[in-house]
C-alpha positions in Angstrom: -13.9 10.1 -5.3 -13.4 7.1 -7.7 -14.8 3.8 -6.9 -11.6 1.1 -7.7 -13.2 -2.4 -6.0 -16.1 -4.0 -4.9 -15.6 -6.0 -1.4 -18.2 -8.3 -0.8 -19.0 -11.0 1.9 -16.9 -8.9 4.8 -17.3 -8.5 7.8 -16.8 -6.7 11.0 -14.6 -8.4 13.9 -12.5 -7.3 16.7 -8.6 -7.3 17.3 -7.3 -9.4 19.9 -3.6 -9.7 19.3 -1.2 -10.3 17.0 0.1 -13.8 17.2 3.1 -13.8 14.2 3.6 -11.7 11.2 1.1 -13.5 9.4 -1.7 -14.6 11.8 -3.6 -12.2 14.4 -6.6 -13.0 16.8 -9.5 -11.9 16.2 -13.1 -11.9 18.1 -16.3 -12.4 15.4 -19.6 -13.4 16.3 -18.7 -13.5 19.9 -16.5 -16.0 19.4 -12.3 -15.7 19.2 -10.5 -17.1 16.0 -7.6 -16.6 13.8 -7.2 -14.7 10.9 -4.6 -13.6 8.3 -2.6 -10.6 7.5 -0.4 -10.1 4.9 0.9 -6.9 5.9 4.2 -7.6 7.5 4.7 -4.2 8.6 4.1 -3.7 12.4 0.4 -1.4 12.0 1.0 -0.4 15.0 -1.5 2.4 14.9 -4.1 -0.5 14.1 -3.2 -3.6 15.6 -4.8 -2.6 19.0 -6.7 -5.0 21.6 -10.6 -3.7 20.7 -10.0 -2.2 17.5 -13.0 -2.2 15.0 -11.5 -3.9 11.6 -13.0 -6.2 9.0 -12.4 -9.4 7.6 -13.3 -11.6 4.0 -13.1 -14.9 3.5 -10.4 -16.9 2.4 -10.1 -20.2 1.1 -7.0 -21.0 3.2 -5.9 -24.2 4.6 -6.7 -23.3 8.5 -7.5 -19.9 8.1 -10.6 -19.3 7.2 -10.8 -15.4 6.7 -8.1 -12.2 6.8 -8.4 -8.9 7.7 -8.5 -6.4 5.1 -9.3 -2.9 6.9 -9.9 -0.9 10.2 -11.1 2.5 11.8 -14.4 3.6 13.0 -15.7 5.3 10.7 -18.4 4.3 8.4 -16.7 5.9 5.4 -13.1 6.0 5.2 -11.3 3.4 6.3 -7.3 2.0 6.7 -6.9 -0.3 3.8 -4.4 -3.0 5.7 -4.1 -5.6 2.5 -1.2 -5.4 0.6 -3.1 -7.8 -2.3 -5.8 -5.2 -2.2 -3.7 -2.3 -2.6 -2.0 -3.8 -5.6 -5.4 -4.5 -6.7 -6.3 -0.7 -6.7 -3.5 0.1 -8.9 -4.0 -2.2 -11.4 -7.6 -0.7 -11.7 -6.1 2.8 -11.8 -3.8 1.6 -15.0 -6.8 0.0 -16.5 -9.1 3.1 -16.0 -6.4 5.5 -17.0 -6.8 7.7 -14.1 -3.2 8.6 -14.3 -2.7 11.1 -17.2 0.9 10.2 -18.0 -0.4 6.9 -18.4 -3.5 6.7 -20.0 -3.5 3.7 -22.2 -0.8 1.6 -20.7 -1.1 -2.2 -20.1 0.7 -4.0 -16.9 2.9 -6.7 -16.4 3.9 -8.0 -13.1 6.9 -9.3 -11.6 9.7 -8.0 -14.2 13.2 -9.1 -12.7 15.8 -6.3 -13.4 19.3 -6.2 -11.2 18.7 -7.7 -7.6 15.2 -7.0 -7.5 12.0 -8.4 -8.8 9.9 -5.3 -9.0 6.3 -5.0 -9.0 5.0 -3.6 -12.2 6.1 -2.4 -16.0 4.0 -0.6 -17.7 4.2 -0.5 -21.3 2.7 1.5 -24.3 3.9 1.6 -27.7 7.6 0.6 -26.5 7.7 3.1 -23.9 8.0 0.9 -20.6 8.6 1.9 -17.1 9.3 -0.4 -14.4 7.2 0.5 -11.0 7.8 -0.6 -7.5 4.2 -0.1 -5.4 4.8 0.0 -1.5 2.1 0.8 1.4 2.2 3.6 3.5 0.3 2.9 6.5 1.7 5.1 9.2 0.5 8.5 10.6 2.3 11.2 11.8 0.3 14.2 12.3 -1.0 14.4 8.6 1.4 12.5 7.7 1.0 9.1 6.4 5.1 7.3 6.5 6.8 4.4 5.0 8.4 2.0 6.2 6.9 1.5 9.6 9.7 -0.9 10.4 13.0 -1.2 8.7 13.3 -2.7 5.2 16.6 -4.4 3.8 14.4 -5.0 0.9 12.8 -1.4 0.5 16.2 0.0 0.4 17.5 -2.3 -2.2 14.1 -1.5 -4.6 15.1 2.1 -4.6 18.8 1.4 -5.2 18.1 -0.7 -8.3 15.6 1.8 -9.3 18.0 4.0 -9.0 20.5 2.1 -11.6 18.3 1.7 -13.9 16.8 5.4 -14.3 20.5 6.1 -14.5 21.3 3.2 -17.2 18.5 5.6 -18.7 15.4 3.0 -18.0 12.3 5.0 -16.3 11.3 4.1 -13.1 8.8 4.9 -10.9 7.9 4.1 -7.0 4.3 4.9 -6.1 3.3 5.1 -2.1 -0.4 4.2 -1.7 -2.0 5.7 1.9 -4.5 4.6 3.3 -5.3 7.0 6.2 -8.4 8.6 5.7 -7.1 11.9 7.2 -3.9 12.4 5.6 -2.7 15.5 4.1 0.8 14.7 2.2 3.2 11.8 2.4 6.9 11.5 4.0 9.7 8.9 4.3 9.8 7.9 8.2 13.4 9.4 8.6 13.1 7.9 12.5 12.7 4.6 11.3 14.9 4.6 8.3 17.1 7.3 7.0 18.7 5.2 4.3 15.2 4.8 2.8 14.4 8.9 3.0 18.2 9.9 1.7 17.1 7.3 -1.0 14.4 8.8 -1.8 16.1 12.2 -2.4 18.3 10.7 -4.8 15.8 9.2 -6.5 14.0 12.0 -6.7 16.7 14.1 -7.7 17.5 12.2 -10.6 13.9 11.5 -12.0 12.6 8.3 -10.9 9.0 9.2 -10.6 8.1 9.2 -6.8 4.3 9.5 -6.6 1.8 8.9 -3.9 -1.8 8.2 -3.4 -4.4 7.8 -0.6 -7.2 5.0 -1.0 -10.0 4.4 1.1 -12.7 1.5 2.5 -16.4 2.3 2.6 -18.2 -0.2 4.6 -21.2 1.7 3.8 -21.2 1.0 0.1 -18.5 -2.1 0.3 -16.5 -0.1 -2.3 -12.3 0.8 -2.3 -12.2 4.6 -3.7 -9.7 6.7 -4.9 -9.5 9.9 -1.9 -7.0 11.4 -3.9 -4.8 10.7 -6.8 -1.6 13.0 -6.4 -1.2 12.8 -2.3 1.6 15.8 -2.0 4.8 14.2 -1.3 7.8 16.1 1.5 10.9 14.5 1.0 12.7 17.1 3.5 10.5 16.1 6.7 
């Protein structure tokens, strides 16, 4: 286990409803409000009426706090923040937790094709351009991406595609956050473009990597559960 953040000021609250792709209802203190997500994906394993999540504040215009994570647990929790997900990466680049890149420094938003992409790492003229998407679906012990189709998920692993063939490395990393987990899997049901994708990519060497991160509301702390999350490609 290795700590990535520190959350501080959050709180619990309940879910009420989802109101839009950006807005859900929650109840805190007793009392009902709004708060933001920035997961458009549907969560529908989370976004239940009387689900235990947690919030932080914000300093938005009408919204006042968004939710950032959910389960029951004490220790373990779903990490539903895209911004905090991100987050965790950049700490895993900067801590050199992944071997093959140990002393790398990021860049953000590199436009390459059709895409704007996420990351490119660089070191000493070696660069490779990463595309970072959140897998917050279970299946069994399974956790699945996308959890709702993706025009835009399909055309990241095109152009990643491209350009590992126009001999650029690429790289799409799949961070969990589903505390019991055991490997990770294209949602075939929801998107069989993305998983036959996925093979290609694969096939040809982009590096498809996954990971599973954690909440602790114990010690307020993001954690790395595990740094290599075995990835099935065939489910």
């Amino acid at each position: 286990m290795i700590e990535l953040l520190k959350i501080s000021n959050y709180f619990e609250c309940v879910f009420i409803r989802r109101k839009n792709r950006f807005v859900v209802e929650v109840i805190v203190n007793g009392r009902v409000g709004e708060a933001h997500t920035n997961n458009t994906g549907r969560l529908k394993d989370f976004f239940i009426e009387g689900n235990k999540c947690f919030c932080i504040p914000i300093n938005g215009k009408s919204l006042k706090y968004r939710i950032f994570a959910s389960g029951e647990e004490e220790d373990g929790l779903s990490i539903l923040d895209t911004s905090l997900h991100m987050k965790a990466f950049e700490k895993i680049v900067e801590k050199g937790i992944f071997k093959e890149f140990r002393g790398f420094e990021f860049k953000r938003n590199p436009k390459y094709l059709n895409s704007t992409f996420d990351y490119i790492l660089n070191k000493d003229g070696r660069k490779v351009i990463v595309e970072v998407k959140s897998a917050v679906m279970i299946k069994g012990d399974f956790a699945l991406y996308p959890d709702a189709p993706s025009k835009r998920g399909e055309r990241h692993i095109e152009d990643l595609i491209k350009l590992k063939k126009r001999g650029k490395e690429t790289m799409i990393l799949f961070i969990s956050s589903l505390p019991s987990v055991k490997a990770f899997a294209p949602n075939r049901e929801i998107s069989p473009e993305i998983a036959s994708l996925l093979k290609e990519a694969y096939r040809i060497r982009v590096i498809v990597k996954s990971i599973n991160i954690l909440f602790s509301s114990k010690r307020g702390v993001i954690y790395l559960n595990n740094e290599d999350l075995p990835i099935n490609l065939m489910s």
